[in-house]
Backbone bond lengths (Angstrom), bond angles and torsions (degrees), N, CA, C in turn:
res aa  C-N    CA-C-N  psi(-1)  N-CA   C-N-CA  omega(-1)  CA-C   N-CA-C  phi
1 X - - - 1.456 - - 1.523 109.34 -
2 X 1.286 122.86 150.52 1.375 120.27 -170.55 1.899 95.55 -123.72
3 X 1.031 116.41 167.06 1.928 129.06 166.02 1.637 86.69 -102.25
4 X 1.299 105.41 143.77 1.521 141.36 130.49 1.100 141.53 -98.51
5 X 1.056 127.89 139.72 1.927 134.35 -162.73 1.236 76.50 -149.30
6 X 1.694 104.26 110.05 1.223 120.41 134.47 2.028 123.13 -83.37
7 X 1.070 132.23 159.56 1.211 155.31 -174.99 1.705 132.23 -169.32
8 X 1.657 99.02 147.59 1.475 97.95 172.04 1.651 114.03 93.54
9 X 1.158 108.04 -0.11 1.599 103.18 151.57 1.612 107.91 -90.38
10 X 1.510 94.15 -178.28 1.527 128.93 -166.86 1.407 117.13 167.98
11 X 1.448 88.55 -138.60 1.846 98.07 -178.14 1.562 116.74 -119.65
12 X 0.901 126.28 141.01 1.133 120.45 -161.83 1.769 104.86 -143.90
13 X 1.284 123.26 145.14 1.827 111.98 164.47 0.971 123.82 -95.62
14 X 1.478 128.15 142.78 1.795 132.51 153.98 1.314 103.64 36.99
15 X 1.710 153.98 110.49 1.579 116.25 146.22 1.619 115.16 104.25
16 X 1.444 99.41 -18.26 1.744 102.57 -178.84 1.784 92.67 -86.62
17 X 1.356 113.48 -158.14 1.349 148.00 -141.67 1.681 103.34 -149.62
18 X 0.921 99.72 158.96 1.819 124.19 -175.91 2.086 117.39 -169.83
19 X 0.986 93.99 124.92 1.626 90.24 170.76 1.527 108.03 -113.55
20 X 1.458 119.43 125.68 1.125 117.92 179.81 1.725 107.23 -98.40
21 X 1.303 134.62 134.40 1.178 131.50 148.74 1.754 130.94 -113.62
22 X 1.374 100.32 149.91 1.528 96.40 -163.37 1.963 88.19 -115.91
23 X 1.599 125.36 134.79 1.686 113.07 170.05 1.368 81.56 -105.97
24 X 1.482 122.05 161.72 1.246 137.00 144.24 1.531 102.41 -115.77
25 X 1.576 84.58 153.56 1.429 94.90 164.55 1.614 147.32 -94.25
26 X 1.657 80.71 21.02 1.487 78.75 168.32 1.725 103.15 -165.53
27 X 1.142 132.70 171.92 1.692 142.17 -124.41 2.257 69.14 -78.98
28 X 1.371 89.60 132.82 2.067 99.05 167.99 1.775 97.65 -116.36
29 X 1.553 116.30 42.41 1.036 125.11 139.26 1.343 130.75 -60.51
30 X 1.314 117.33 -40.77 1.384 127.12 -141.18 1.980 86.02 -111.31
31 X 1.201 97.06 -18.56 1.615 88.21 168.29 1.669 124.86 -82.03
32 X 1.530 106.66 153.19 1.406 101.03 -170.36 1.275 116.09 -81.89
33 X 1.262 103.11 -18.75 1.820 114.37 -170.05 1.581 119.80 -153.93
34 X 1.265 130.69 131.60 1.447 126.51 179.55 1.398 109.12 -122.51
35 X 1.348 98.79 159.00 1.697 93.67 -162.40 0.946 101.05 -165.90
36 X 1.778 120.81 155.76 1.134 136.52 -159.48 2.367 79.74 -128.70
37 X 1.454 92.02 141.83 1.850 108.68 154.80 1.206 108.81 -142.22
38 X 1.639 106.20 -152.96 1.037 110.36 -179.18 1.552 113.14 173.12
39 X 0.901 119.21 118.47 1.733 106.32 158.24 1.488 132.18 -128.87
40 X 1.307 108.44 142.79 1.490 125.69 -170.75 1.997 99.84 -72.89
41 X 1.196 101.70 171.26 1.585 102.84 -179.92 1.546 101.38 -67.56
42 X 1.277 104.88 145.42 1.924 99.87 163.73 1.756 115.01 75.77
43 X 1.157 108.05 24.05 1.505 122.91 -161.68 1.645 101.04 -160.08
44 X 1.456 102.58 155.85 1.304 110.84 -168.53 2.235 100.98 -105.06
45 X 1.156 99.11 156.92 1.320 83.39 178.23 1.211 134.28 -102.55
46 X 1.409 113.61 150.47 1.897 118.80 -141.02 1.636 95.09 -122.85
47 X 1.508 97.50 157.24 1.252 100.06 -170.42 1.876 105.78 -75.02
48 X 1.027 125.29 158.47 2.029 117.75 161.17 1.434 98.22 -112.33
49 X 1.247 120.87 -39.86 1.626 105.88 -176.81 1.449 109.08 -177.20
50 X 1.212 104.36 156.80 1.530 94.75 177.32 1.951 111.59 -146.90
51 X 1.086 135.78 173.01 1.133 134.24 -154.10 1.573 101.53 -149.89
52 X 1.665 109.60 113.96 1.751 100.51 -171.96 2.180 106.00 -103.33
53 X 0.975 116.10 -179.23 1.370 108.11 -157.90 1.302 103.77 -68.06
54 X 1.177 138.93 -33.23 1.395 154.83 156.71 1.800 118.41 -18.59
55 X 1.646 92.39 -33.78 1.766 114.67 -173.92 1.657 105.74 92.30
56 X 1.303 117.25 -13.19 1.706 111.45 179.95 1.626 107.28 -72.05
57 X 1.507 95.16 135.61 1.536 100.34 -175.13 1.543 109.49 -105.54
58 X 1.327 104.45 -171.30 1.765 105.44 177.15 1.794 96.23 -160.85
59 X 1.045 108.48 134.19 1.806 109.57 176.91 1.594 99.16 -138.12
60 X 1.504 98.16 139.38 1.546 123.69 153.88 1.968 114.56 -40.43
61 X 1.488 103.37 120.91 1.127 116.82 -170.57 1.821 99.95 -34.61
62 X 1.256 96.54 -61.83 1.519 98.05 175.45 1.600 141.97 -54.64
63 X 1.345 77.68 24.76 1.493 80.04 177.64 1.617 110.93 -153.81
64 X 1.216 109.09 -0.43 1.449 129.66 -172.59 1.684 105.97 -47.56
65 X 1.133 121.86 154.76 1.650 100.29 -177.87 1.441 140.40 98.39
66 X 1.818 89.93 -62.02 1.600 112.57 171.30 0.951 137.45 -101.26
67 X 1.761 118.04 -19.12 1.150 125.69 -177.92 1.934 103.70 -122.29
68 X 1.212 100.49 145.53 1.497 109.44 173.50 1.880 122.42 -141.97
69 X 1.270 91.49 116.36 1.579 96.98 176.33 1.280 125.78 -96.42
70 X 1.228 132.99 150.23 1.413 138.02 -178.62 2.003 107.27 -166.72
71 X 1.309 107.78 160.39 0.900 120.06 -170.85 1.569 114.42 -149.75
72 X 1.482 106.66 142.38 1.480 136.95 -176.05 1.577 118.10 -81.64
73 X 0.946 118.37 83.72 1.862 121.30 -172.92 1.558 98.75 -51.31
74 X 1.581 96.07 -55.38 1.948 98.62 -170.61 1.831 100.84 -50.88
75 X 1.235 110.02 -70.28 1.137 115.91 -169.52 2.080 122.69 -59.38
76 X 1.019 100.26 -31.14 1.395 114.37 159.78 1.516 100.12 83.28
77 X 1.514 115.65 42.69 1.855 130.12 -168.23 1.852 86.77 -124.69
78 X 1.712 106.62 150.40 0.804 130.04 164.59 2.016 116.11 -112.30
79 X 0.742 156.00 90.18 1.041 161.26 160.34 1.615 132.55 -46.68
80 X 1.224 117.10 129.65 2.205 121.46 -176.79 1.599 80.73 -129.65
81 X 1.462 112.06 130.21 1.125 115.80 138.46 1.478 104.22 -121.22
82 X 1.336 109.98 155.24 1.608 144.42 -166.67 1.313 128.53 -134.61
83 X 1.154 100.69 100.24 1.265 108.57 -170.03 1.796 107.55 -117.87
84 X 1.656 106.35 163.76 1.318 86.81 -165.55 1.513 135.98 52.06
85 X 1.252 105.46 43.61 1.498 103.54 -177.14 1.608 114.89 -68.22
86 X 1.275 112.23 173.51 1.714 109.38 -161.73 1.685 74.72 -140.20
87 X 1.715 102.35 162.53 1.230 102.76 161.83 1.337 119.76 -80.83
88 X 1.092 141.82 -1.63 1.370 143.85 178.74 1.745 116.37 -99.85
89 X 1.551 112.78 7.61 1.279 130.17 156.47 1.647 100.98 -88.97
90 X 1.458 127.62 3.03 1.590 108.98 173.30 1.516 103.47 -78.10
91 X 1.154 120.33 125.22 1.812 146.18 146.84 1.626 112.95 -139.58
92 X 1.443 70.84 -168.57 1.231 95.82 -170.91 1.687 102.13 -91.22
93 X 1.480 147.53 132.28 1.292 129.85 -175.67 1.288 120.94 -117.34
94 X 1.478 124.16 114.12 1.591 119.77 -164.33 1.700 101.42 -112.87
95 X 1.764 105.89 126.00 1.530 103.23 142.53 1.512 154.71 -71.32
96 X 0.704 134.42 97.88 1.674 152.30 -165.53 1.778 108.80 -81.43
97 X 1.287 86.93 122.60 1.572 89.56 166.66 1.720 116.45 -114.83
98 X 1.352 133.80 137.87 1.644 121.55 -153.52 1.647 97.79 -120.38
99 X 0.936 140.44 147.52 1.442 147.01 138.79 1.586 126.66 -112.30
100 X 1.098 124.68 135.01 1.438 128.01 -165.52 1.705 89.47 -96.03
101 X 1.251 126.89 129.30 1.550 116.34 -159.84 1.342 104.06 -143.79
102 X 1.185 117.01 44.49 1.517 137.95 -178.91 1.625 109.53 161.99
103 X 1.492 92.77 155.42 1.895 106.58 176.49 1.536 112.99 -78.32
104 X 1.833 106.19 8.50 1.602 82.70 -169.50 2.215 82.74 -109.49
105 X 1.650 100.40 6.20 1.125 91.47 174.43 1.636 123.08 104.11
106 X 1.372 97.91 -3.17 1.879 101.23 168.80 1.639 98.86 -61.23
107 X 1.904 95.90 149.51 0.971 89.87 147.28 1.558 115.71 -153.86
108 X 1.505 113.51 -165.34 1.680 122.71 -162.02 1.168 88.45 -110.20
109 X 1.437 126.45 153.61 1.040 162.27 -164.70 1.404 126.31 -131.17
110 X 1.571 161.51 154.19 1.214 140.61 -154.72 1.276 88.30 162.22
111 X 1.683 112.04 119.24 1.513 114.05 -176.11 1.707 114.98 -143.96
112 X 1.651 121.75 155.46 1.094 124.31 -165.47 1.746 102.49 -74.10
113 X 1.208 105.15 -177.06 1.582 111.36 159.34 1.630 113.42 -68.43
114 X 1.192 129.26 -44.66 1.040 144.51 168.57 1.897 110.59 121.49
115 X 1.146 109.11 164.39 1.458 102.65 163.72 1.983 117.61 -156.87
116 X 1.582 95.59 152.31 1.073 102.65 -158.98 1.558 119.14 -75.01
117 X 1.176 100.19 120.81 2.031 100.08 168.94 1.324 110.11 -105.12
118 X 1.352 132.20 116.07 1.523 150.43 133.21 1.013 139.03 -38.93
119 X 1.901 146.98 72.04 1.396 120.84 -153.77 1.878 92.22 -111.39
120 X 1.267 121.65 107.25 1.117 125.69 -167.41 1.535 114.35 -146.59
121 X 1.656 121.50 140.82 1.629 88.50 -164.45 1.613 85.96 -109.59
């Protein structure tokens, strides 16, 4: 099992910027996939993007464009920057760490506390 520390949300208006960072505590080498979600109140939570060890990413239509993730092996941080925020990017934003933990393809899961983004003017 690994810790997550998410950080670096808040509030933000219409059109500004946000950098999200996630530390784990321990090497997110050995993970297959890192990932940023999120969910708003009254909604289930959706993926925004995720980053597999390879460095190839994948993002939610809605966000394609504006947001970009990447991650630090040395440092063992996952990173969202956000740009152009919309108000309908306000949730709640959780980091996820994934392992594929069998050949038939289960896998483990491992998640931050989460933290709050505001896009409100």
């Amino acid at each position: 099992q690994v810790q997550l520390v998410e950080s670096g949300g808040g509030l933000v208006q219409p059109g500004g910027s946000l950098r999200l960072s996630c530390a784990a505590s321990r090497s997110i080498f050995r993970f297959d996939s890192m990932g940023w979600y999120r969910q708003a109140p009254g909604k289930q939570r959706e993926l925004v993007a995720h980053i597999i060890s390879s460095g190839n990413s994948n993002y939610a239509d809605s966000v394609k464009g504006r947001f970009t993730i990447s991650r630090d092996n040395a440092k063992n941080t996952v990173d969202l920057q956000m740009n152009s925020l919309k108000p309908e990017d306000t949730a709640v934003y959780y980091c996820n760490a994934r392992r594929v933990i069998n050949v038939e393809g289960a896998i483990s899961d491992d998640w931050g506390q989460g933290t709050q983004v505001t896009v409100s003017s």
